[in-house]
KEKE-3310 file (N, C-alpha, C; in steps of 0.2 Angstrom, whole numbers, plus 5000, padded with zeros to 4 digits):
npx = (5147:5145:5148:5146:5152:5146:5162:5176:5178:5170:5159:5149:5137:5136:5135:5121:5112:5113:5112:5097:5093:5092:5085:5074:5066:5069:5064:5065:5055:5037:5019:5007:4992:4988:4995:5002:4996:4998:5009:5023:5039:5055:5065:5075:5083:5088:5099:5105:5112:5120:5129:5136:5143:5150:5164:5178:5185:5193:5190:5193:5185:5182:5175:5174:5185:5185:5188:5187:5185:5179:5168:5172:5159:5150:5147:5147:5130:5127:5124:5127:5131:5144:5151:5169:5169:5161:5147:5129:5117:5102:5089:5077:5080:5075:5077:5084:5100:5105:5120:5135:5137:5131:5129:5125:5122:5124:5113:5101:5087:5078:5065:5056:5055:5061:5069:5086:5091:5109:5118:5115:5112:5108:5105:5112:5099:5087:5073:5065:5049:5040:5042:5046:5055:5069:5075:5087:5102:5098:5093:5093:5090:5094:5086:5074:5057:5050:5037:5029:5030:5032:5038:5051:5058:5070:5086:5081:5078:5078:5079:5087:5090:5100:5110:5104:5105:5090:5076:5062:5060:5060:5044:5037:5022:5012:5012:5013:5021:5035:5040:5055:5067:5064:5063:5061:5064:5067:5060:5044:5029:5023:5008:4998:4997:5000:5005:5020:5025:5037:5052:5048:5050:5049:5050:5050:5045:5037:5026:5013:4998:4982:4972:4963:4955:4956:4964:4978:4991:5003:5019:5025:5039:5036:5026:5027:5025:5013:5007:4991:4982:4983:4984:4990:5003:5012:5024:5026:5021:5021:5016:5031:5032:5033:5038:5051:5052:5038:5040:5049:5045:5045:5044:5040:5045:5034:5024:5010:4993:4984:4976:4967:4971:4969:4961:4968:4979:4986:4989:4996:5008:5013:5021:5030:5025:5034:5047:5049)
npy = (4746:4744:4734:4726:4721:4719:4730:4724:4725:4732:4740:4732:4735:4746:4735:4729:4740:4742:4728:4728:4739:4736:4723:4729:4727:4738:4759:4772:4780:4774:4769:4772:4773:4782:4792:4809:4816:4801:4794:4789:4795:4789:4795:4789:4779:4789:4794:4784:4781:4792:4789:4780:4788:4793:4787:4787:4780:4772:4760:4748:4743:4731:4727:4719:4726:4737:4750:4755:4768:4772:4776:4765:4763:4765:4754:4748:4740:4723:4715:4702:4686:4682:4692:4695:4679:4680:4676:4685:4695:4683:4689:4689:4693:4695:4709:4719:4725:4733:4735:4748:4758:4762:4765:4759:4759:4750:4747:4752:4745:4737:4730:4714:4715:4728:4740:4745:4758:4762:4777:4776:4782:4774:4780:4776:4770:4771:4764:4756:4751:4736:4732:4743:4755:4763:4775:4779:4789:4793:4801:4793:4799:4796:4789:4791:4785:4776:4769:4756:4751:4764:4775:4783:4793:4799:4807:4808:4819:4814:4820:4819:4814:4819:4826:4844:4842:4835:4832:4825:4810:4812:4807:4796:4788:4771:4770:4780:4791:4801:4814:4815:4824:4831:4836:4832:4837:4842:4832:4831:4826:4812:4808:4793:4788:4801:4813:4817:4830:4832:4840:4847:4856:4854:4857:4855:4866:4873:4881:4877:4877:4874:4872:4865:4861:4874:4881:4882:4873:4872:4871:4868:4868:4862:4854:4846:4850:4842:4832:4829:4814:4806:4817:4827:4837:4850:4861:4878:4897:4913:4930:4941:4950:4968:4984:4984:4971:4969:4978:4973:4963:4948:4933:4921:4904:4890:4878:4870:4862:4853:4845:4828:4812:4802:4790:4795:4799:4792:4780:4786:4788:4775:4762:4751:4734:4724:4730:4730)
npz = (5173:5189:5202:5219:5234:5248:5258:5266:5281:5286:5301:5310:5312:5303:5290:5295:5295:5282:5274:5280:5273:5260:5259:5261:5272:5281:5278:5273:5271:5276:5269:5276:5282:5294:5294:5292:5275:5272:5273:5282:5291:5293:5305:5308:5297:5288:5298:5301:5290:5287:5297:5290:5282:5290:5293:5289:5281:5266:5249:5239:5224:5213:5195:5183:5169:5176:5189:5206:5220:5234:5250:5266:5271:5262:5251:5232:5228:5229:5217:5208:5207:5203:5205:5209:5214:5226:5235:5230:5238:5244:5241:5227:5212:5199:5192:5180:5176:5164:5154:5155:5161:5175:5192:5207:5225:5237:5251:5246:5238:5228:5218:5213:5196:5191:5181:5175:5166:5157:5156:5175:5193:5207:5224:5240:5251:5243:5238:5226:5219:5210:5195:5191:5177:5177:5167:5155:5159:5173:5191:5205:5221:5238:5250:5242:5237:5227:5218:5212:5197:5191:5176:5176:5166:5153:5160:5172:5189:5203:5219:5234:5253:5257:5251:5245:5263:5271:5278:5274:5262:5242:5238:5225:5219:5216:5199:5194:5180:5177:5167:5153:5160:5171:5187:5202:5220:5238:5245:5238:5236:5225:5220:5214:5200:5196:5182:5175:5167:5152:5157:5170:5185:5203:5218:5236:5243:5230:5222:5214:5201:5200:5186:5183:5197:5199:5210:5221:5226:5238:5244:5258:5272:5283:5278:5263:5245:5238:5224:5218:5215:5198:5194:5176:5175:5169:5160:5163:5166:5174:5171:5179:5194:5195:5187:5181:5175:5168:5157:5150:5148:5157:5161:5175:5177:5180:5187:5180:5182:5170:5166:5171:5173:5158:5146:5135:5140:5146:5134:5130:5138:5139:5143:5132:5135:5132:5133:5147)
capx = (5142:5147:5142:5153:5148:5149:5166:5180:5183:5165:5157:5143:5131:5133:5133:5115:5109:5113:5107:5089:5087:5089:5081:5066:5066:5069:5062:5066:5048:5032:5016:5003:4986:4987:5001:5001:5000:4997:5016:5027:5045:5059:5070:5081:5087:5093:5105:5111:5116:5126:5133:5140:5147:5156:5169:5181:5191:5191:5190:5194:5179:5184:5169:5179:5193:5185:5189:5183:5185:5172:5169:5169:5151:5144:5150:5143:5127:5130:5120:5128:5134:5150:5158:5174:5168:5157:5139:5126:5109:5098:5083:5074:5084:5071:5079:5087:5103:5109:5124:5135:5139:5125:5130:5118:5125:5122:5108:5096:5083:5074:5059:5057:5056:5065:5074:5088:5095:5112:5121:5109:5113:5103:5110:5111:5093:5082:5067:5062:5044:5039:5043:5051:5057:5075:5077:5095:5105:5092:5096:5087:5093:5099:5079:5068:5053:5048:5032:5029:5026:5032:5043:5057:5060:5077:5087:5075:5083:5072:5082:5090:5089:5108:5111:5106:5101:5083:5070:5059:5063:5055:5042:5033:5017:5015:5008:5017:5025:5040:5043:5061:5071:5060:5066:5058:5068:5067:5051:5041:5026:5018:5002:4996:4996:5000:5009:5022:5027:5045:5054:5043:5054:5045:5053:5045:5042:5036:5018:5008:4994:4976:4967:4957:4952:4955:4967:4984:4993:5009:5020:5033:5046:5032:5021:5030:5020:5007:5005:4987:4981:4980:4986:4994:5007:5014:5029:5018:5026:5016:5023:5036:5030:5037:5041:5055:5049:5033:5045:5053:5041:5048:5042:5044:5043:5029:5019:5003:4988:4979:4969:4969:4973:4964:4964:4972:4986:4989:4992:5006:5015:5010:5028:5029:5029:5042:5055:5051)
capy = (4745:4744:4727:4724:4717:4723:4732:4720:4731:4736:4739:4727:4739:4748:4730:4728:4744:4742:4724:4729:4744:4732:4717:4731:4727:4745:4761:4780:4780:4767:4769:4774:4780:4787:4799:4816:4813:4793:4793:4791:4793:4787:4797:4785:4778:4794:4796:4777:4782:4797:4785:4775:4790:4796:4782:4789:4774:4770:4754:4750:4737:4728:4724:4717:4729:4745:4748:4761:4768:4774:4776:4760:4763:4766:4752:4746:4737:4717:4712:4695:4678:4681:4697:4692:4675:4679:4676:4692:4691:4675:4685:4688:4696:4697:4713:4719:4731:4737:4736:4755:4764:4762:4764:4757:4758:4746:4750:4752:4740:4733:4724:4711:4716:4733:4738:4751:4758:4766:4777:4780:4780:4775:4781:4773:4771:4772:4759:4757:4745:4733:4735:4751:4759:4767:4775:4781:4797:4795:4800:4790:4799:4797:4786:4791:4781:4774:4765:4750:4752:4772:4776:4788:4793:4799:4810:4815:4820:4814:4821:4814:4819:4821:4832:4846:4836:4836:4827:4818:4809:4813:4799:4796:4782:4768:4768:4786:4794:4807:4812:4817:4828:4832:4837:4832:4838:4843:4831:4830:4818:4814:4804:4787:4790:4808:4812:4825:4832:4834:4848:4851:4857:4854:4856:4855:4874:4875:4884:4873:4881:4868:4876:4861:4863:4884:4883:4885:4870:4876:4867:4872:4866:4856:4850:4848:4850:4836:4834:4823:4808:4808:4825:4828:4843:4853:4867:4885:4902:4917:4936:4942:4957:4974:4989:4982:4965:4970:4984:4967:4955:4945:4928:4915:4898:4886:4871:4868:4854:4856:4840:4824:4807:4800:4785:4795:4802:4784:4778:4791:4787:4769:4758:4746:4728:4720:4732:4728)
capz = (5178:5195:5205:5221:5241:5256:5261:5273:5287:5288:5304:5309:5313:5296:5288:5296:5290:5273:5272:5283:5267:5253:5260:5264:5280:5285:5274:5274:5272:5274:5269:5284:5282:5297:5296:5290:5268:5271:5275:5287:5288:5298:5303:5309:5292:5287:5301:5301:5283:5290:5300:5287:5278:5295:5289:5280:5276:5260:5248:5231:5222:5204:5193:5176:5171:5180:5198:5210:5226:5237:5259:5266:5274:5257:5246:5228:5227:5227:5211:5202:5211:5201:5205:5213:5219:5232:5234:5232:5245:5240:5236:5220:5206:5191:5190:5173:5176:5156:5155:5153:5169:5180:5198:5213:5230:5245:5254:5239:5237:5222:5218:5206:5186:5189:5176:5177:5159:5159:5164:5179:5199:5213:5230:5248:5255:5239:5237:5220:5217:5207:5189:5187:5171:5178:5160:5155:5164:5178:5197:5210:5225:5244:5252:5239:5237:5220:5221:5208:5189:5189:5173:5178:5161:5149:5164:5176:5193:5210:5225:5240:5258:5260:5245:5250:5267:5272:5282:5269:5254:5235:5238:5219:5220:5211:5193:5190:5176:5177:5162:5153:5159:5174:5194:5210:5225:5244:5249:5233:5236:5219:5221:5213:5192:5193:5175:5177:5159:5152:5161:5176:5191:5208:5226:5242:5243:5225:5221:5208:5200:5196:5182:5184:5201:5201:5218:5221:5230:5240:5250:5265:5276:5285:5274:5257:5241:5234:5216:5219:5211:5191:5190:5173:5176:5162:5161:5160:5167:5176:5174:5185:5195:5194:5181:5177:5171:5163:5152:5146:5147:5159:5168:5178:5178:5186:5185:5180:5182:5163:5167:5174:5168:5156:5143:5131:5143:5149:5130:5126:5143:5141:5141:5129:5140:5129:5136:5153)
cpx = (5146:5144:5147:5149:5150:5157:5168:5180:5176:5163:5150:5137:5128:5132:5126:5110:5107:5110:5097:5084:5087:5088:5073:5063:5065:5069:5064:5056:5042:5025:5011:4997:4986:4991:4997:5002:5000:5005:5019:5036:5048:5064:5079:5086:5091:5100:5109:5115:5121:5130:5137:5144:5153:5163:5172:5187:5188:5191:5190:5187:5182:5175:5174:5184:5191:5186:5185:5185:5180:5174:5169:5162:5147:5148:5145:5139:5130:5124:5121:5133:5140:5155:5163:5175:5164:5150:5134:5120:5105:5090:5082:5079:5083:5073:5083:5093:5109:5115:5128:5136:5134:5130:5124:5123:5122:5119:5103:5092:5078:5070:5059:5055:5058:5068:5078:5092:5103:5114:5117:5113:5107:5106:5108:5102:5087:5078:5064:5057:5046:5038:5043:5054:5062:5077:5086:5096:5099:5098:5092:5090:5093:5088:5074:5064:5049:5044:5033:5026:5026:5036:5045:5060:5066:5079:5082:5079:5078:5082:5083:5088:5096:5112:5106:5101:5093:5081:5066:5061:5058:5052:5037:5029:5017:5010:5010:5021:5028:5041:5052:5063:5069:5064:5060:5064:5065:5058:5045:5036:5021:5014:5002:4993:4994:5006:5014:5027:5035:5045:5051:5048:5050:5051:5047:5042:5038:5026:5016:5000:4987:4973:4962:4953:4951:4956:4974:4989:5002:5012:5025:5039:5041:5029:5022:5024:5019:5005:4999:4986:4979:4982:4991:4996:5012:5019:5024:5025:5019:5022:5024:5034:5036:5039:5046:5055:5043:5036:5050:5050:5042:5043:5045:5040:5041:5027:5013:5001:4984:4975:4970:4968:4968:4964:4968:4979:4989:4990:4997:5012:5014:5017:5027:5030:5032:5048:5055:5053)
cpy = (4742:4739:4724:4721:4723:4725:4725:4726:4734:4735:4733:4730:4740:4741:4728:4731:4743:4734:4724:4733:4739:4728:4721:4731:4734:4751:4768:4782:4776:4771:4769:4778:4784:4790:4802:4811:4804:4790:4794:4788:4792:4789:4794:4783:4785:4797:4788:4780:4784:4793:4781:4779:4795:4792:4784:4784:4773:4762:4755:4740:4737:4726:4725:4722:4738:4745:4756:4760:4772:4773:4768:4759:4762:4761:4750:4741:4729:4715:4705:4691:4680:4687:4695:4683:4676:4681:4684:4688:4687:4678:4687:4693:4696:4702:4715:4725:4731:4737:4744:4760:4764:4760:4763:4756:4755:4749:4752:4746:4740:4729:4720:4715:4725:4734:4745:4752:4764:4772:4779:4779:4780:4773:4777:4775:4770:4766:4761:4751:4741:4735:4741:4752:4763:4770:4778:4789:4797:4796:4798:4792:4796:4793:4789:4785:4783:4770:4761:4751:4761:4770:4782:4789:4797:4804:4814:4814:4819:4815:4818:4820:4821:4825:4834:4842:4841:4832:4821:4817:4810:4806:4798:4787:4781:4773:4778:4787:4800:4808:4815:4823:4834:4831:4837:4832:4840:4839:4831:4825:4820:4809:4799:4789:4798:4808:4818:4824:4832:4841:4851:4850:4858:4853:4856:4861:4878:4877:4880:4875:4875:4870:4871:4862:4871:4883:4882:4880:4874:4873:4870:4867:4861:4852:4850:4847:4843:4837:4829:4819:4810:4815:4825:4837:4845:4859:4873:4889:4907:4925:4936:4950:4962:4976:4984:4973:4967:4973:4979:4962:4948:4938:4924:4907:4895:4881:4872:4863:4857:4848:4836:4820:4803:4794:4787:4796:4795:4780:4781:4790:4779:4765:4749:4738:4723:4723:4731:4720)
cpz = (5185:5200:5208:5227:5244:5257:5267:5275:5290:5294:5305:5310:5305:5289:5289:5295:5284:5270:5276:5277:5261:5254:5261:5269:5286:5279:5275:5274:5273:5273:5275:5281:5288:5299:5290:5281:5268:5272:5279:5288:5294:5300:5305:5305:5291:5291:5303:5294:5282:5293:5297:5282:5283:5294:5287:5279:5270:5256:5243:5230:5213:5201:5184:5176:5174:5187:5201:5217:5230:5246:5259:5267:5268:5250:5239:5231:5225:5223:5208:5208:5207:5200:5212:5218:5223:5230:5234:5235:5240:5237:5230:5216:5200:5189:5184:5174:5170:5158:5151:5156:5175:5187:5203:5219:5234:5250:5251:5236:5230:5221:5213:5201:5185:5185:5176:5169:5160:5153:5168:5186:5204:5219:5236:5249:5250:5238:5232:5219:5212:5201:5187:5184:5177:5172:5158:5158:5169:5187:5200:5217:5232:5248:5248:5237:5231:5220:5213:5201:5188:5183:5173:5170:5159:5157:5170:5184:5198:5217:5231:5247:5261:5257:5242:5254:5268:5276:5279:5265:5250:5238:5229:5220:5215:5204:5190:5183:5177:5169:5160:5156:5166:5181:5200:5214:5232:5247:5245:5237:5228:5218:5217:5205:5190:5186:5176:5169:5158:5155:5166:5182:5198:5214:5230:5244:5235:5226:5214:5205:5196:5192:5180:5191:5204:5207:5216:5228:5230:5245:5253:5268:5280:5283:5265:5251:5236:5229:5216:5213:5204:5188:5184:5173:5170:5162:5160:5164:5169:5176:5181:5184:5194:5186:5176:5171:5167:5157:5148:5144:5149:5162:5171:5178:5182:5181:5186:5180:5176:5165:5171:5171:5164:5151:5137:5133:5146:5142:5129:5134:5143:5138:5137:5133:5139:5134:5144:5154)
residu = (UNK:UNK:UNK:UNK:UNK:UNK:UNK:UNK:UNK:UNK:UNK:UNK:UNK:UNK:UNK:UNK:UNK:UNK:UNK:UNK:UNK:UNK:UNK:UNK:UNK:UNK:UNK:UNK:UNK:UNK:UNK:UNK:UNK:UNK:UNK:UNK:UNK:UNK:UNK:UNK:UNK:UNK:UNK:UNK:UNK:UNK:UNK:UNK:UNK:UNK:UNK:UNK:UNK:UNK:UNK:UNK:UNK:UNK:UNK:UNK:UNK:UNK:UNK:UNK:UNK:UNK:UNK:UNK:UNK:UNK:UNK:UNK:UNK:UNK:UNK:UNK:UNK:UNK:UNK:UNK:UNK:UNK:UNK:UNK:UNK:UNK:UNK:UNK:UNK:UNK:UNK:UNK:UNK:UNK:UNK:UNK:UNK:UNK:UNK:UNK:UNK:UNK:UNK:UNK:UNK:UNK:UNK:UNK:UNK:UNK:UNK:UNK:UNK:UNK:UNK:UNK:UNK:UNK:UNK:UNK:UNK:UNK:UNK:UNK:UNK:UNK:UNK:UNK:UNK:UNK:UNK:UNK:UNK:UNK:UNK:UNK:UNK:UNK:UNK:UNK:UNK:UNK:UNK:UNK:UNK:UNK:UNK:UNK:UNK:UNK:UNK:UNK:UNK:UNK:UNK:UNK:UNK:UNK:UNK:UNK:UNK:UNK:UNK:UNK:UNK:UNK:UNK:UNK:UNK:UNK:UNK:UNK:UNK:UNK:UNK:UNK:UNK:UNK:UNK:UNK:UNK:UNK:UNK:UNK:UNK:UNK:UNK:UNK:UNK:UNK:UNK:UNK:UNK:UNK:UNK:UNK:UNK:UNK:UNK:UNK:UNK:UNK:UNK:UNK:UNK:UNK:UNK:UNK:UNK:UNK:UNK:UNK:UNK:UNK:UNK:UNK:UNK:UNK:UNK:UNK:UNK:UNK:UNK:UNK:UNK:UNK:UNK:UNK:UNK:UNK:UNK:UNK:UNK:UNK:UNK:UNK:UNK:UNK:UNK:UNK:UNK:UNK:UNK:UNK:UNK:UNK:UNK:UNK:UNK:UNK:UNK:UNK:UNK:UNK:UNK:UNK:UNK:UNK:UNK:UNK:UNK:UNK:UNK:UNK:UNK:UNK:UNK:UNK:UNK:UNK:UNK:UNK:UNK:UNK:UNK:UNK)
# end
């Protein structure tokens, strides 16, 4: 586990970024009903960040007998009063990080009773709520927004706006479920206790098909695609046009909405609240 401070040598700018995103103070995205999608984003963060990876000095961070080198701009996460002697920020730290490989990088904010299981990483800018399930091999990328009481289950991969770069961050609301093994990338939003099934790959240009409400949500480069509220979403497939696919039997892979949430799809993703 990886659990350092801030970088000597750091600018104070980028010292004032990176503590404004993990005090919370400042967000790749805030909540807004009156923006487009109840969200609005900043694009400021995203280019302080850039700013901290123009840096290419380097630093070495100890945490017991592993070491690391990293930008100076982008140092570990300060998690524990006792790595090297020096204090980490004063506030809450309900938070649970397994020990096992987990990287969390400085600028990444946490809320109380988080829990991150290892090995997982959560990148510069990301804001994870209030009791979160981090579950093991997870990626938490580059400003995604993790609303409070999601569980990100066994490897699932939420995307960053810096790899490849973009505009918005994956934002996922609270009271969600991702399940295992599951990809959100370029600008995802997935609504407030939608359930996205193991294996369901969603980008911001992804076509998602409702056979609940018999429509066809589609999202683009301006307006990325919305998985609404309660939506449980499922791996499925539609043929692939053309001779030569039909002559094979070929399809492709897509998402479906086969319902929405209900009290039995809320017991089968229901986290037992010992382990949190």
């Amino acid at each position: 586990m990886i659990a350092g401070v801030h970088a000597p040598g750091a600018t104070a700018s980028v010292s004032s970024t990176l503590e404004a995103l993990e005090a919370g103070r400042m967000r790749a995205a805030w909540p807004d009903p009156l923006a487009p999608n109840g969200w609005r984003v900043d694009p400021a963060v995203k280019e302080a960040i850039l700013g901290c990876f123009r840096d290419r000095r380097t630093s070495d961070w100890a945490a017991g007998p592993l070491a690391f080198r990293d930008r100076i701009g982008v140092p570990p996460k300060r998690l524990f009063e006792s790595i090297d002697g020096l204090a980490a920020d004063a506030a809450d730290r309900s938070w649970r990080i397994v020990p096992g490989g987990t990287s969390i990088r400085a600028g990444a904010h946490l809320e109380p009773g988080v829990v991150v299981m290892p090995p997982s990483f959560v990148n510069i800018g990301a804001w994870i709520g209030e009791d979160v399930m981090v579950d093991s091999h997870v990626l938490v990328g580059s400003c995604a927004q993790i609303g409070a009481r999601v569980h990100l289950a066994a490897a699932v991969q939420i995307g960053g706006v810096l790899e490849p770069a973009g505009a918005r961050p994956v934002i996922v609301e609270d009271d969600a479920f991702v399940g295992a093994g599951s990809v959100l990338l370029e600008g995802v939003l997935v609504r407030t206790g939608a359930v996205i099934g193991a294996g369901v790959s969603l980008t911001g240009t992804s076509t998602l098909f409702d056979l609940v409400g018999e429509q066809v949500l589609v999202g683009s480069a301006d307006e990325p695609l919305v998985v609404p509220a309660g939506a449980v979403v499922v791996p499925g497939t539609r043929p692939a046009r053309g001779a030569f696919a039909e002559r094979h039997g070929l399809g492709i892979a897509t998402a479906l909405i086969v319902k929405h949430r209900d009290a039995g799809t809320s017991a089968r993703v229901a986290l037992e609240s010992a382990l949190r």
